[in-house]
C-alpha positions as CSV (number, residue, x, y, z in Angstrom):
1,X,-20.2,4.6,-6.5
2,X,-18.6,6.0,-9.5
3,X,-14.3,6.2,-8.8
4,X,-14.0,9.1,-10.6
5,X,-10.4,8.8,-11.1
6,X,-9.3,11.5,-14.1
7,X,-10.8,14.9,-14.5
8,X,-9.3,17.5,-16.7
9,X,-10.8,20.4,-15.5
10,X,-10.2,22.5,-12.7
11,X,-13.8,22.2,-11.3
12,X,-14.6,18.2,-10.5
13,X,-17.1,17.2,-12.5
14,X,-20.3,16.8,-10.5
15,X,-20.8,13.8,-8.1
16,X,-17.2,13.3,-7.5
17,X,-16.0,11.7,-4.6
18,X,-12.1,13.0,-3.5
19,X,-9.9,10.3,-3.0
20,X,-9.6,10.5,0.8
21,X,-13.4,10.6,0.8
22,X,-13.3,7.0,-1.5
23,X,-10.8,5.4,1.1
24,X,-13.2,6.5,3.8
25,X,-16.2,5.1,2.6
26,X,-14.2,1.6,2.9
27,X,-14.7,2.0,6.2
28,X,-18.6,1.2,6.3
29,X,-17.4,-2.3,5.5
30,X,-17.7,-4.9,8.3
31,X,-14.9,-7.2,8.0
32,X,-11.0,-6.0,7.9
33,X,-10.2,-8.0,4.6
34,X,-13.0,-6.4,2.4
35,X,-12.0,-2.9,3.5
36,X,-8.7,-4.2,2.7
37,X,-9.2,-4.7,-0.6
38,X,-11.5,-1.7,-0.9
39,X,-8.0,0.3,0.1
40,X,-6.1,-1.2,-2.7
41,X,-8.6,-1.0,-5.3
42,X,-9.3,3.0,-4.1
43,X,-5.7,4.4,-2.6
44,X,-3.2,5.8,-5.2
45,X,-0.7,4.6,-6.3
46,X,2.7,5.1,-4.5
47,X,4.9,5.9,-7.7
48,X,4.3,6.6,-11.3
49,X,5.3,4.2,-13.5
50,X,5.3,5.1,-17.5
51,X,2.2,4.5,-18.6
52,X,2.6,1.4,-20.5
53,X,3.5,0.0,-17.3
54,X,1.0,1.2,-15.1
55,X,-2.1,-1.1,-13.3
56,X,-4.9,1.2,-13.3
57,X,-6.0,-1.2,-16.2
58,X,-6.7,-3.6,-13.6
59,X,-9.4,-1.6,-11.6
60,X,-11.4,-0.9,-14.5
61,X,-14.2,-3.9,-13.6
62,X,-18.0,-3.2,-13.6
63,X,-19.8,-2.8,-9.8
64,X,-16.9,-3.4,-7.7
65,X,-18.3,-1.7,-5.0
66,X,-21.2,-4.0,-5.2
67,X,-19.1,-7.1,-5.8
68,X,-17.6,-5.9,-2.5
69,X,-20.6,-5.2,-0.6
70,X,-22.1,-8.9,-1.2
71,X,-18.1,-10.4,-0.1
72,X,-18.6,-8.4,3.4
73,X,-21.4,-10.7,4.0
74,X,-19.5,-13.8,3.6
75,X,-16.0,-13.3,4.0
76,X,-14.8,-16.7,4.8
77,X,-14.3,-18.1,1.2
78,X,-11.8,-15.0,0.6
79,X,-10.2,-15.7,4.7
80,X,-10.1,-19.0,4.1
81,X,-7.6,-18.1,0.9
82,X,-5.1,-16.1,3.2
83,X,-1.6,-17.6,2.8
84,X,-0.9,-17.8,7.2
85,X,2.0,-16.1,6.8
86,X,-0.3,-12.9,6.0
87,X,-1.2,-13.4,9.7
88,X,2.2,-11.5,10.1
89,X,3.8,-10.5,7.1
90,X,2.7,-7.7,5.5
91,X,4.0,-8.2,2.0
92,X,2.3,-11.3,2.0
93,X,-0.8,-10.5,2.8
94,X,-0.8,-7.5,0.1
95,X,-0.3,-10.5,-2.5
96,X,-3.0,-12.6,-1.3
97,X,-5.4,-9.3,-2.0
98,X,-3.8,-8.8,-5.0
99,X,-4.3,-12.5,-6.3
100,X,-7.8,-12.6,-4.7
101,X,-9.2,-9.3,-6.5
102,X,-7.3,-10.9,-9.9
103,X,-9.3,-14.0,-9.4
104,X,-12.6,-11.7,-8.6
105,X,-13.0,-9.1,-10.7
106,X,-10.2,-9.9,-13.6
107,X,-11.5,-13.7,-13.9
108,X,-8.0,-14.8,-16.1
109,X,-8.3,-18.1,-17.8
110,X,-5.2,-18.6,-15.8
111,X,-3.1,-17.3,-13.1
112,X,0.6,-17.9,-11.8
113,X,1.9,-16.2,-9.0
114,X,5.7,-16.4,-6.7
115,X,7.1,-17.9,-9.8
116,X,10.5,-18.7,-9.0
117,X,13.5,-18.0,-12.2
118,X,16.4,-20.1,-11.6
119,X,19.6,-20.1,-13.4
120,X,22.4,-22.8,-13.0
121,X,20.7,-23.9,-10.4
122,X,20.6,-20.4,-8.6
123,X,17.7,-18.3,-8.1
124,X,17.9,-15.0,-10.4
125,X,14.6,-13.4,-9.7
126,X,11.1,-14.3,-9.0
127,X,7.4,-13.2,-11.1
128,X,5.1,-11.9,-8.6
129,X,2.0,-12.8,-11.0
130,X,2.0,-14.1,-14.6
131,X,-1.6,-14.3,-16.2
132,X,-3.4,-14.7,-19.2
133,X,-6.8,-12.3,-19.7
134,X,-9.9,-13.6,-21.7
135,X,-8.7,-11.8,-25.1
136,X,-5.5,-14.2,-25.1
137,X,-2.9,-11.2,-23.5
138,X,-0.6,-12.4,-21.4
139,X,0.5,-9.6,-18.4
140,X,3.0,-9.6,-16.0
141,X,2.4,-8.1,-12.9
142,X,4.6,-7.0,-9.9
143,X,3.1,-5.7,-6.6
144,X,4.4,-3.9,-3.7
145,X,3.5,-2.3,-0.6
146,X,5.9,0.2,1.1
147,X,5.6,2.3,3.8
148,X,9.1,5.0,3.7
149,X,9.6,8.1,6.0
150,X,11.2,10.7,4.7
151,X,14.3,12.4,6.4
152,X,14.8,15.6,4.8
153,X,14.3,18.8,6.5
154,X,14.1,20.3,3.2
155,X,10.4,20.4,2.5
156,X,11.1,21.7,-1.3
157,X,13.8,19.0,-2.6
158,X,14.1,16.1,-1.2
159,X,15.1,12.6,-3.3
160,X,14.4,9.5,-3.7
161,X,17.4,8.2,-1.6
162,X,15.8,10.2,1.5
163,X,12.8,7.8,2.0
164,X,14.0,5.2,4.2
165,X,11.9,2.3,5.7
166,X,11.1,2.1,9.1
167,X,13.6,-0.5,9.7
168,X,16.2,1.3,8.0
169,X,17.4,-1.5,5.9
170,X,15.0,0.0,2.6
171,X,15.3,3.3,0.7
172,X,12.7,4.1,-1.7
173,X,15.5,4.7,-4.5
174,X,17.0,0.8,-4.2
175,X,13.4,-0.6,-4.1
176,X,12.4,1.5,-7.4
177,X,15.6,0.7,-9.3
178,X,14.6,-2.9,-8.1
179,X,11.2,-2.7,-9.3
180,X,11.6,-1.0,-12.9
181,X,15.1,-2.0,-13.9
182,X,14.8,-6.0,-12.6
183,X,11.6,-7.2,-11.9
184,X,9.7,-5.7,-14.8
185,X,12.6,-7.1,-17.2
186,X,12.5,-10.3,-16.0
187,X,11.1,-11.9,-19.0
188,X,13.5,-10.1,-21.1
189,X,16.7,-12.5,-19.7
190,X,17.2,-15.8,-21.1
191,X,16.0,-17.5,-17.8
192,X,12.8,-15.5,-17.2
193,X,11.7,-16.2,-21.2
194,X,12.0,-19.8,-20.2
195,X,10.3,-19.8,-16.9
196,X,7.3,-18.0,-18.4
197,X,7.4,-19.6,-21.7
198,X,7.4,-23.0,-20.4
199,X,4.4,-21.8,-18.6
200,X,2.5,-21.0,-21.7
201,X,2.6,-17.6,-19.9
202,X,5.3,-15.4,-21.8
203,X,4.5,-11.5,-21.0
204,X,3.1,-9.4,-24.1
205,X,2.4,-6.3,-21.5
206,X,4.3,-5.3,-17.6
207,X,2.2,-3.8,-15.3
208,X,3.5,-2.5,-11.8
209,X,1.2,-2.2,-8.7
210,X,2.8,-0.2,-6.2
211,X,0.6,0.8,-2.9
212,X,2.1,2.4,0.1
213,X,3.0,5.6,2.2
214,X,5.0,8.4,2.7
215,X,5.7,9.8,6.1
216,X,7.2,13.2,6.5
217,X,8.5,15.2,9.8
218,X,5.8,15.8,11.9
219,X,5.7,19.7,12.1
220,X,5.7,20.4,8.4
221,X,4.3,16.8,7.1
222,X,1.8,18.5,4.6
223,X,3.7,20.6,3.0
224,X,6.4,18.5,1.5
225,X,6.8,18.5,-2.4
226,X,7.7,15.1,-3.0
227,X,10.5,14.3,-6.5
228,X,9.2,12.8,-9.3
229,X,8.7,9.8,-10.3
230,X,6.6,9.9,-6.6
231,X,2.8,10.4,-7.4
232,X,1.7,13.8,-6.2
233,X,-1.6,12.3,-5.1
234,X,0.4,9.3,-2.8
235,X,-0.7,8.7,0.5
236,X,1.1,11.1,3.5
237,X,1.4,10.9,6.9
238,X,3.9,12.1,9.6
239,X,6.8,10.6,11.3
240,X,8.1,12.2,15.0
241,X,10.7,11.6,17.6
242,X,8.9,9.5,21.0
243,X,10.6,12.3,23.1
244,X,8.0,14.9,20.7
245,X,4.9,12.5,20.9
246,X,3.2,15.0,23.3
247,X,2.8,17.4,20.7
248,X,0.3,15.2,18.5
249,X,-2.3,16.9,20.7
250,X,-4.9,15.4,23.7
251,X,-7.7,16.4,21.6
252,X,-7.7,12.9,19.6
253,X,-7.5,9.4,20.4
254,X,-4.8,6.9,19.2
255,X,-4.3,3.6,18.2
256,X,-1.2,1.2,17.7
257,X,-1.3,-0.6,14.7
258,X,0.0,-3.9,13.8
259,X,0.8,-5.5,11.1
260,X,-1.0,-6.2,9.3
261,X,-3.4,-3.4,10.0
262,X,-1.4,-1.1,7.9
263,X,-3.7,-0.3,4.7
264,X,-7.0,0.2,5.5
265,X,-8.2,3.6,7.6
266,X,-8.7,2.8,11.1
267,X,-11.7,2.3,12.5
268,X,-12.4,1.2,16.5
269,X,-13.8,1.2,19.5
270,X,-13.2,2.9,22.3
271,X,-11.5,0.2,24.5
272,X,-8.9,-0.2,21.7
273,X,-7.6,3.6,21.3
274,X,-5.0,5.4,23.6
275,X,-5.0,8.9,24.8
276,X,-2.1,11.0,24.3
277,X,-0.7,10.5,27.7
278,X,-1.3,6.9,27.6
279,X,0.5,6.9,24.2
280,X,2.9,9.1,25.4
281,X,4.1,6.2,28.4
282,X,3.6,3.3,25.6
283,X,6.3,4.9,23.3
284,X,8.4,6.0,25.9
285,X,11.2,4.2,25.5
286,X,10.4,2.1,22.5
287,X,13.3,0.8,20.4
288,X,11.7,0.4,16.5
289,X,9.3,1.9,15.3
290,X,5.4,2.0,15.8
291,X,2.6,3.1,13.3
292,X,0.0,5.1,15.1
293,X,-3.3,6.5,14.0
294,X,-5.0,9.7,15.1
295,X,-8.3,9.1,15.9
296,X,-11.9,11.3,16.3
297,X,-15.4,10.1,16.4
298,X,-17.9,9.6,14.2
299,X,-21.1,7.7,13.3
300,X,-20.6,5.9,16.4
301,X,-17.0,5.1,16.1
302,X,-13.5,6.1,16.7
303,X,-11.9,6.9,13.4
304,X,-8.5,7.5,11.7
305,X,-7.9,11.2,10.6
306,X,-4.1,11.1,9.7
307,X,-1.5,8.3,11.0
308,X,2.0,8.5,11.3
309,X,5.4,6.5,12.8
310,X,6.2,7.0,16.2
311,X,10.5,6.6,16.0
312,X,13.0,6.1,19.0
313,X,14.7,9.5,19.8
314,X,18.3,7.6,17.9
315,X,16.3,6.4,14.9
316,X,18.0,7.4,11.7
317,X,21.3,8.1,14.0
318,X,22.4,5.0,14.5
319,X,25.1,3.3,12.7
């Protein structure tokens, strides 16, 4: 499977797959952690970083998809790698994949990763990965997942300071200022060039991996134009009100999903999925809140066609 992933023209050249049709073919894999990884090596990413700084570098390697295909067979040396805390904890487990496709694909003659920079004692940042590549470069990496909604009504200019995470203590403009303006610099402060250095791991080149959605209000979700530096190509899906949750329609399926089943398309059976009333009675009266998938069928079974955050009828109104 070729990835495709720049065309100049207007007219794809022939053979190419679309991007929502590469994240779906992730779902012919058996086991949730390879079509895991086949989402983060396939899906966008969430921002767009200046090109000196961005990881597509990374997913470069030679028969991925066939690397892949032989790990679905015999997941439990990649499982068995799985910090236990990425049992719950989303941004954990998005490192583990990240560190496990590194180890895979990039083979680095070394690898470093939650390095801790202290200074005076205190803790001043932290390097997500610091590695050194075959030809003797030396990269550091910083990886994120996020998942924002969007509160503007205004489908034409909304900014960065409108995407708010689902538990409202995130906005997409805090975390990106984080990201570019701290993290990335890290090993240009006294106590990051020291950390790394004593390492033998001092950066020559930054790279940021940023995966994720954006959720928009329901009734318009497509047609948002989303500010720069937001990829145009990210990932969307919808957000709506549990007192609206009717509306998503009785013509699909749903299903609740929990962390951290929040990458990878969707894919069940049909004892797992929810119709729309039952859905409707589930999110009731829910108080944070819940990612749902919609769901048709296909190839024998149930699976995602768009997903979006069911909120309480207060969320965003509280104090």
């Amino acid at each position: 499977m070729s990835t495709n992933r720049h065309y100049s023209s207007d007219h794809p050249p022939e053979g190419f797959i679309s991007k929502r049709g590469l994240l779906e073919s992730g779902s012919a894999y058996q086991q949730e952690v390879i079509r895991d990884l086949h989402w983060l090596i396939y899906s966008p990413s969430l921002m767009t970083p200046p090109d000196t700084e961005s990881s597509d570098w990374l997913f470069t390697a030679p028969d991925i998809d066939a690397q892949l295909a032989i790990l679905d067979q015999n997941p439990l040396p990649l499982i068995s790698q799985l910090r236990q805390q990425a049992q719950f904890r989303l941004g954990y487990y998005f490192e583990d994949l990240v560190r496990l496709y590194i180890n895979i694909f990039t083979q680095p003659t070394d690898l470093k990763h939650n390095i801790q920079v202290s200074r005076d004692k205190t803790t001043v940042g932290e390097y997500d990965f610091l590695m050194a590549l075959k030809n003797g470069i030396k990269v550091h990496i910083e990886a994120a997942v996020k998942f924002y909604l969007c509160t503007s009504d205004d489908i034409h200019h909304c900014d960065l300071k409108d995407f708010i995470g689902p538990n409202r203590s995130d906005r997409l403009n805090r975390k990106w200022q984080r990201l570019t303006g701290h993290q990335l610099q890290l090993s240009k402060t006294e106590a990051g060039k020291n950390q790394a250095d004593a390492l033998g791991l001092l950066p020559d080149r930054h790279s940021l991996l940023m995966r994720g959605y954006l959720f928009y209000p329901y009734h318009q979700w497509q047609q948002y134009t989303p500010p720069a530096p937001i990829n145009p190509e990210h990932l969307k899906g919808w957000w709506i009100r549990a007192a609206e949750a009717g509306s998503l329609g009785s013509d699909y399926q749903y299903v609740i999903l929990m962390k951290p089943r929040w990458m990878a398309l969707a894919r069940c059976c049909f004892q797992e999925t929810l119709s729309n009333t039952e859905l409707t009675k589930m999110t009731d009266s829910i108080s944070t809140p819940m990612l749902i998938a919609r769901l048709r069928f296909k190839d024998g079974l149930w699976r995602e066609t768009d997903r979006g955050f069911i909120v309480p009828d207060n969320w965003n109104m509280q104090p």
